[in-house]
Phi, psi and omega in degrees: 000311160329309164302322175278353175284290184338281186304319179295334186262306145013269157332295188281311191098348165221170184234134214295150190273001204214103183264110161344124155297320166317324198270337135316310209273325197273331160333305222248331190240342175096334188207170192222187189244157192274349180258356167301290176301335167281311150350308184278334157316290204290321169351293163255046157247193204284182165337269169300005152254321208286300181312327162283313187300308185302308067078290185277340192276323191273333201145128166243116175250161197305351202284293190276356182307287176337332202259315182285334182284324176314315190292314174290319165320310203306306178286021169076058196223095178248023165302132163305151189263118188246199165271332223260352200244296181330305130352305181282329193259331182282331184293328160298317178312314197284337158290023164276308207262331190300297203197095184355307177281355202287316173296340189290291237261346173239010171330327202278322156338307196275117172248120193290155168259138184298159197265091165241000000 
């Protein structure tokens, strides 16, 4: 973590005012819980995507199908979004997305679920 300052402020010149809680809790304990990493996900996106993915987290029904593969697509994610999946396709996003080196040392982990 120490490290991930050092090089941004380096790079930038300043240090970030606002850190992912994931990227704290895997600072301080080494692994983080998957509703911690969805949490830090959803933070940043906008209002109205938090609100359909969250939404969607309870159940995706077709009304609302649309909005979430858009919402998934923007992260690369082109699996359908089932009720049943879903979960799975936000824990892979936010590790992507929550915090970088994490992917690299656990990528092999996040196994996309199939589009069947």
């Amino acid at each position: 973590m120490g490290n991930f300052l050092v090089v941004g402020f380096q790079q930038t010149g300043y240090l970030p005012v606002r850190l992912a809680l994931a990227s704290l809790v895997w600072a301080i304990f080494g692994s983080v819980m998957d509703d911690i990493l969805i949490e830090s996900w959803l933070d940043m996106l906008q209002p109205s995507d938090r609100r359909v993915i969250e939404d969607a987290l309870q159940s995706v029904n077709s009304d609302k199908r649309d909005l979430v593969i858009d919402i998934l697509d923007t992260f690369g994610i082109s699996s359908m979004p089932t009720t049943a999946n879903i979960r799975t396709l936000c824990i892979c996003v936010s590790t992507l997305q929550t915090w970088p080196w994490y992917t690299m040392l656990h990528f092999h982990s996040c196994r996309w679920p199939s589009t069947d």
